[in-house]
N, C-alpha and C positions, 0 to 999 in steps of 0.2 A: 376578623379573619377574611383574607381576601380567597375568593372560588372563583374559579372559572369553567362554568357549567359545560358538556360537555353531549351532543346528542347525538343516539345510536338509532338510527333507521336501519328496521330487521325485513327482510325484502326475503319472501318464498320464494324457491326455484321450481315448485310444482305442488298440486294441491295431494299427491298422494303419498309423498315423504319418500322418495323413492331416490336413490343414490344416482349421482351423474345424468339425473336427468332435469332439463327446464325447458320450463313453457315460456317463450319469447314474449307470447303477448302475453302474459298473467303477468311477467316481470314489470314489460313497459306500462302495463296499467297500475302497477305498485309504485312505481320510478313518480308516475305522471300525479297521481294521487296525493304523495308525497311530499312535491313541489320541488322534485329534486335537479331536475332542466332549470327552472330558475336560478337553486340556488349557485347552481356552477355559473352561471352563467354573471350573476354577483360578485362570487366569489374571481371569475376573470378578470371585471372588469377592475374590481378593488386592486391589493395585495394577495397573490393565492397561497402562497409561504411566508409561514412566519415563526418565529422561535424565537426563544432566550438566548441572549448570547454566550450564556456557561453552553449551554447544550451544543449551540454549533460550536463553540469551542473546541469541546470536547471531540462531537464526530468528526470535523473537517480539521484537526489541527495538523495534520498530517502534511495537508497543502501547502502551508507554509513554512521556511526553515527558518524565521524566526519563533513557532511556536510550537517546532517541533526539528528534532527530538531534546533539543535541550525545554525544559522547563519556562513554560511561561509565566513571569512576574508580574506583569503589567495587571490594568484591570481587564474583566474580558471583554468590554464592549472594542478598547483599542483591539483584544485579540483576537475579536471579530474582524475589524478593519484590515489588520494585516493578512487575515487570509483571503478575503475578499480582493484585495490588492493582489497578493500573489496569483488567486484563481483568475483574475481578470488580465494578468500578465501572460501565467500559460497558456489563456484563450489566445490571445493576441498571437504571439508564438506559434500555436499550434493551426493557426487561420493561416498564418503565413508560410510556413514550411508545406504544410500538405498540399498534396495536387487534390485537381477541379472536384473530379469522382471519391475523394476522400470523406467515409461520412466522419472523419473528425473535425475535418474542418466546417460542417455543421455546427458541430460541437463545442467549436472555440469561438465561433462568433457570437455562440449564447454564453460561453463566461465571459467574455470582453466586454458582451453587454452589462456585466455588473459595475464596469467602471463607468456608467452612466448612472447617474444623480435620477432621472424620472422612472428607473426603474427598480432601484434599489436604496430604499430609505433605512436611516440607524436612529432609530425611535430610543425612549427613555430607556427602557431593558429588555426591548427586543430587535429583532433584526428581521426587516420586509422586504420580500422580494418577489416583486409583478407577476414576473411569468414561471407557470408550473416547470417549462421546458429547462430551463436555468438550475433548478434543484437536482432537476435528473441528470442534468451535465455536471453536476458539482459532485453527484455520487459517482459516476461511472470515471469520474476524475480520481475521488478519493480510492475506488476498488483498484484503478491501475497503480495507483501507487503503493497503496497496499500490496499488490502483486509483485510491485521490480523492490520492496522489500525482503517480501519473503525468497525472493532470485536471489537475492546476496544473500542470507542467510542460508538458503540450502546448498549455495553453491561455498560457503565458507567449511560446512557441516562437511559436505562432502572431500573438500580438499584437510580436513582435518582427520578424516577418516581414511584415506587415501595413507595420511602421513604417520597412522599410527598404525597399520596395518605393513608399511613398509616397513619400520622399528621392530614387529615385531617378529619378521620375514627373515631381518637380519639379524636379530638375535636368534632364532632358531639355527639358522647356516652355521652360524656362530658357534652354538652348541654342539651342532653333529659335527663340526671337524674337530671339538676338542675333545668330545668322545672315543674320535678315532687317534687320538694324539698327536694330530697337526696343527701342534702350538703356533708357528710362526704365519699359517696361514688365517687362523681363529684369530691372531691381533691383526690382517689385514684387510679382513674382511668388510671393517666397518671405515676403512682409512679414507679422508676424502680425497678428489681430484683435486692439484695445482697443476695448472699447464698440464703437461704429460702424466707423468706421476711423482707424487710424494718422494722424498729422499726415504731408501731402505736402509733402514736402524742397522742392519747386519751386517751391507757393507759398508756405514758407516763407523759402526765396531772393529771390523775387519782393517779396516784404515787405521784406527788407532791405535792399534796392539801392533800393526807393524810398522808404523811412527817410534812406539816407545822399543822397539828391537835396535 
């Protein structure tokens, strides 16, 4: 069975257990003791991200619209690739649309950097990538997408709500003229617009009957 061990550095915020409070120096003397300035600093120089590719599959498939929202088939290391490809597309894109002071175009030149080879390797069942800044750009990618998601659907919700609440505006109208026994106006109430108006059944009746006279 393969494990991949997993280590928890538990760091005091103060020696008296006291809520929302820390002692800066007690922390950094825990941090320092710890070896934990090193290990980042390892951890930089290495790969600082890394994962299975089902798992980015999973959270980032959103970026791409080959594996999303239709089903992807393929293995997931390719469904790695393809969102990788797409995220490094929308970087590109979004480096070059935005003006100077734009922080997205920060933003896009760390996904573009995914379509470089030295900072972005696809290992046997995982997927590495250099710099921390790049993960944080892929998420604030994947929430906005997320986002102009949920726009259409709330904007679909709303216009279907809209349409059922009209239906039911004009079946009420509906009711109270035939209440009052204004037949002829109860069947026009729901009648749609051509050009001007609809041809009226009644003078077209009227027509007929004195045709056949």
């Amino acid at each position: 069975m393969i494990c991949e061990p997993h280590y928890v550095r538990c760091i005091k915020s103060n020696e008296d257990k006291k809520a929302l409070t820390c002692d800066d120096a007690r922390v950094e003397h825990q941090c320092k003791y710890l070896g934990l300035p090193e290990n980042v600093r390892v951890r930089r120089a290495g790969f600082a991200y890394r994962t299975e590719y089902h798992r980015f599959l999973e959270r980032f498939k959103t970026l791409s619209p080959k594996t999303y929202p239709a089903e992807w088939t393929g293995t997931d290391k390719d469904g790695a690739r393809e969102i990788v490809k797409a995220a490094a597309k929308l970087g590109k894109d979004s480096k070059t649309g935005q003006g100077e002071g734009d922080p997205r175009g920060g933003e896009g030149a760390l996904l573009a950097s995914l379509a470089d080879a030295s900072d972005t390797q696809f290992g046997r069942t995982k997927l590495f990538v250099k710099k921390p800044e790049v993960y944080f750009a892929l998420e604030k990618a994947r929430e906005r997408k997320l986002a102009s998601y949920a726009s259409v659907i709330s904007r679909a919700w709303r216009k279907a709500k809209d349409a059922e609440e009209a239906v039911a505006a004009a079946k009420d109208v509906a009711r109270r003229y035939r209440s009052m026994g204004k037949r002829r106006r109860a069947s026009s109430v729901d009648r749609p617009y051509v050009g001007d108006y609809l041809r009226d059944d009644d003078d077209d009746d009227e027509r007929t009957r004195g045709a056949r006279r």
